[in-house]
C-alpha positions as CSV (number, residue, x, y, z in Angstrom):
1,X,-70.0,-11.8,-38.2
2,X,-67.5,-8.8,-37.3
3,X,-63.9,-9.3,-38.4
4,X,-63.0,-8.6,-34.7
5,X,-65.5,-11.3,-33.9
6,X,-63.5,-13.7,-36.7
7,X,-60.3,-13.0,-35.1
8,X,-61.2,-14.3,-31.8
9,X,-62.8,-17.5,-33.2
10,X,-59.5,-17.7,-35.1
11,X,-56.9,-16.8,-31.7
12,X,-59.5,-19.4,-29.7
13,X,-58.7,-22.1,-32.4
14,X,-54.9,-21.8,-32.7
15,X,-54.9,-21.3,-28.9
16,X,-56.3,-24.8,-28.6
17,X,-54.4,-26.4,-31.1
18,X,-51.1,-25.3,-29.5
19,X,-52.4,-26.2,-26.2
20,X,-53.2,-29.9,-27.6
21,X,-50.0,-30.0,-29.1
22,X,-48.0,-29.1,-26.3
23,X,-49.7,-31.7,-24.1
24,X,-49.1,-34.2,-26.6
25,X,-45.8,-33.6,-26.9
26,X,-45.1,-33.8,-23.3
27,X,-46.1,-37.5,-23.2
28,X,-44.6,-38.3,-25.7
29,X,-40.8,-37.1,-24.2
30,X,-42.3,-38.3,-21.1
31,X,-42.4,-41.6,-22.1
32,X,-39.0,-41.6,-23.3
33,X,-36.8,-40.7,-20.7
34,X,-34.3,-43.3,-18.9
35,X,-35.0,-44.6,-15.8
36,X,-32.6,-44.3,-12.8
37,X,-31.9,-47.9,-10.9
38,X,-29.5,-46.7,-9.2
39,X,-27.3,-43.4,-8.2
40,X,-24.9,-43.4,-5.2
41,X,-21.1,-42.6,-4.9
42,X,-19.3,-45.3,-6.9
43,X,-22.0,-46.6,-8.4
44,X,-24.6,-45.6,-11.1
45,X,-27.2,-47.9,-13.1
46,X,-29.7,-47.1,-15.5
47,X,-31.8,-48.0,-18.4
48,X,-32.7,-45.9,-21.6
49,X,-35.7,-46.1,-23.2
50,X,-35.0,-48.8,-25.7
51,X,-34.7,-50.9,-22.3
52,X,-30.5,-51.1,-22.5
53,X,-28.7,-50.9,-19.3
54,X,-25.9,-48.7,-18.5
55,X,-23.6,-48.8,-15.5
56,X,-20.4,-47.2,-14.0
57,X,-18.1,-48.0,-11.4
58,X,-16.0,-45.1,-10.0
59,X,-13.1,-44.6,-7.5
60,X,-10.4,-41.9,-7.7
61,X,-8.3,-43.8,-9.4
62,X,-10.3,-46.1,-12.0
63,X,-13.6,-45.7,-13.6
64,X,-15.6,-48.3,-15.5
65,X,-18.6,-47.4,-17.7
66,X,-20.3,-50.1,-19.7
67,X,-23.2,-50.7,-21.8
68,X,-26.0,-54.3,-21.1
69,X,-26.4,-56.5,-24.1
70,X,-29.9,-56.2,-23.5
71,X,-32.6,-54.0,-25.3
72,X,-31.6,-52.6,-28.8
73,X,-30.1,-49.2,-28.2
74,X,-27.4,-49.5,-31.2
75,X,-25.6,-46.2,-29.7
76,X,-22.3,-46.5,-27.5
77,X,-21.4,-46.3,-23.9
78,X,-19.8,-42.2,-23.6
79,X,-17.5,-42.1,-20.7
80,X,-15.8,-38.6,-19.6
81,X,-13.7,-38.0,-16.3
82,X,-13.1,-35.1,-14.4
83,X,-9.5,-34.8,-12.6
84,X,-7.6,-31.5,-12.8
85,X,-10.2,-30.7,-16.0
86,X,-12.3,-32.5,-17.9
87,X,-10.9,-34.7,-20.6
88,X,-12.1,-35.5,-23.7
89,X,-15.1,-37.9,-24.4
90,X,-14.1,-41.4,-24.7
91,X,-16.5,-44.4,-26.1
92,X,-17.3,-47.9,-27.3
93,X,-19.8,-50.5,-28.4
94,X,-19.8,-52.5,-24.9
95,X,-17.1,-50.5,-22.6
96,X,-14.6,-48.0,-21.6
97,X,-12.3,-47.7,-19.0
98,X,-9.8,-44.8,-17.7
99,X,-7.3,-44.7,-14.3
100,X,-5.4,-42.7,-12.4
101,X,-2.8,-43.6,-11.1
102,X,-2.7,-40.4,-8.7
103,X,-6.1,-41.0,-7.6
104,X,-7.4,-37.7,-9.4
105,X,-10.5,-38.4,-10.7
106,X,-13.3,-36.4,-9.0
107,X,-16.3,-37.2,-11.0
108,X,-17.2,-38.4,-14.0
109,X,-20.3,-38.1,-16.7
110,X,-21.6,-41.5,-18.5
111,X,-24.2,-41.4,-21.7
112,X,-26.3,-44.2,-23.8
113,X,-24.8,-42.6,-27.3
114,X,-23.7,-38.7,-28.2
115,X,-26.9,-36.8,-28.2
116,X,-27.7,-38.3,-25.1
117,X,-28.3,-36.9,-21.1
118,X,-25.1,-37.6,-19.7
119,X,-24.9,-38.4,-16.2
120,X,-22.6,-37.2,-13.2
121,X,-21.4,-39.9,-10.9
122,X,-18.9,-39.3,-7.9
123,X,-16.4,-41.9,-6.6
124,X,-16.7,-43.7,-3.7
């Protein structure tokens, strides 16, 4: 066998191996993303992979985000509003809530623990 030959066999087999890799991996963050219950102005509901619900209320002047006592996500409920900026992350174990008194809040993001997708909900 040529070397040219050798190399081929050798770019064929670490051609498959990243392919069977990459598919792998994509099942495997497939099969952990959250899923979406619901997402409408006021309102958003959904549930992370380690089957934990997380909700929000939101109008412009009082946001409510909270996290189920179901499932066994031990991470927090992440809460950030958006007025004349965005303010700084706020959290807790089962809820968190923020007003305005002025009726400024525009949207707001909710996460299932730091690292996590956050989520942008507008007010009703």
């Amino acid at each position: 066998m040529t070397i040219t030959a050798t190399r081929k066999r050798i770019a064929t087999a670490l051609g498959a191996t990243a392919a069977a890799l990459m598919l792998t991996t994509t099942t495997a963050s497939a099969a952990g993303t959250d899923k979406i219950i619901t997402d409408e102005p006021g309102f958003f509901h959904y549930e992370r992979s380690c089957k934990t619900d997380y909700a929000m209320t939101l109008t412009k002047k009082k946001a409510v985000a909270a996290k189920g006592n179901d499932g066994w996500c031990a991470g927090h409920v992440w809460l950030r509003m958006y007025g004349d900026s965005w303010g700084d992350w706020a959290h807790d174990s089962t809820s968190v809530t923020r007003t305005s008194p002025k009726g400024k809040f525009k949207k707001a993001l909710i996460k299932g623990c730091e690292d996590c997708h956050a989520y942008t909900v507008y007010p009703k």
